[in-house]
C-alpha positions as CSV (number, residue, x, y, z in Angstrom):
1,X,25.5,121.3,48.4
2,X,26.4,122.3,51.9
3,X,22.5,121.2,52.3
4,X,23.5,117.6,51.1
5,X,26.2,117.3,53.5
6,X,24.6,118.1,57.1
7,X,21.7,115.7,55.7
8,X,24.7,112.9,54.8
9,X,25.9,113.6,58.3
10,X,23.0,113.2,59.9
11,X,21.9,110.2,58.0
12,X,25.6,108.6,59.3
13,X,25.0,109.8,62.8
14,X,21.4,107.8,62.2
15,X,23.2,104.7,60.9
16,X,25.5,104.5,64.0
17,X,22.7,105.4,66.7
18,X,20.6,101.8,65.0
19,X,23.5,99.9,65.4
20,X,23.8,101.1,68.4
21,X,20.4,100.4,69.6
22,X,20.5,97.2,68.2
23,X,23.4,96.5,69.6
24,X,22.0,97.1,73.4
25,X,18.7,95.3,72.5
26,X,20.7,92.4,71.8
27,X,22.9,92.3,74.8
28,X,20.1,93.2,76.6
29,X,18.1,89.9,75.0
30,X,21.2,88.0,75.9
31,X,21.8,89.0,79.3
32,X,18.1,87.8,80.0
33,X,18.6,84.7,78.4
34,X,22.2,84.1,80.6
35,X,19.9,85.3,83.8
36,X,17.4,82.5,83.0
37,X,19.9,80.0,82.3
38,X,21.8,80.9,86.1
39,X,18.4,80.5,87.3
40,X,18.1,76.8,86.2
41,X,21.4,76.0,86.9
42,X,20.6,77.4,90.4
43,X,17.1,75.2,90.6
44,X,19.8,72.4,89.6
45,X,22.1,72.5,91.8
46,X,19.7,72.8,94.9
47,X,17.9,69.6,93.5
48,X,21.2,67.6,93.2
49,X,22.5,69.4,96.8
50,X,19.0,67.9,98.0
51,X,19.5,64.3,96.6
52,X,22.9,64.3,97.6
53,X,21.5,64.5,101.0
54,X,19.1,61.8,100.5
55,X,22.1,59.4,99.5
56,X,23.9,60.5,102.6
57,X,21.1,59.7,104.3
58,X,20.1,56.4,103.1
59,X,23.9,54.8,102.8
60,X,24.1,56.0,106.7
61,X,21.1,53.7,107.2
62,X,22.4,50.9,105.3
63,X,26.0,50.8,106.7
64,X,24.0,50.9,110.2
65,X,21.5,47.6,108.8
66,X,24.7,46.1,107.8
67,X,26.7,46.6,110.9
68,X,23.7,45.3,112.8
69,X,24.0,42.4,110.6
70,X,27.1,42.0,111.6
71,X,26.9,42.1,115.0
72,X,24.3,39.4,114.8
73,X,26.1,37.1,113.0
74,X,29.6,37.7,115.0
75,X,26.8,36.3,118.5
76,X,26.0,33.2,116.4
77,X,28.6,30.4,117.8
78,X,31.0,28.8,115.2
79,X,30.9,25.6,117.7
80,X,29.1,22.4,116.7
């Protein structure tokens, strides 16, 4: 009987070590899948930092066509 009860013990100890294990295996899975997902966002947010820059860019050089506009149309004369 006392036999029974190391090998019931053991088998517990057994039970709690696979959770265990599974447990780590599947923070381990999801840790991997939240680095993968940072990556991405990361790729993202240099893309959108990179056309954000491009917009910049192209508004600055159509409020400069525009003000040149201007300027030409303020030299035309108003008189008849």
């Amino acid at each position: 009987m006392e036999g029974k009860r190391e090998i019931d013990k053991f088998e517990v100890l057994e039970e709690k070590l696979n959770r265990i294990l599974e447990g780590y295996i599947n923070l381990k899975e999801e840790k991997e899948g939240l680095i993968s997902q940072l990556k991405e966002k990361e790729e993202e947010v240099e893309r959108l930092k990179g056309e954000i820059s491009s917009l910049k860019q192209e508004r600055s050089q159509v409020r400069n066509r525009i003000e040149r506009l201007i300027e030409r149309l303020e030299e035309i004369p108003l008189e008849q």
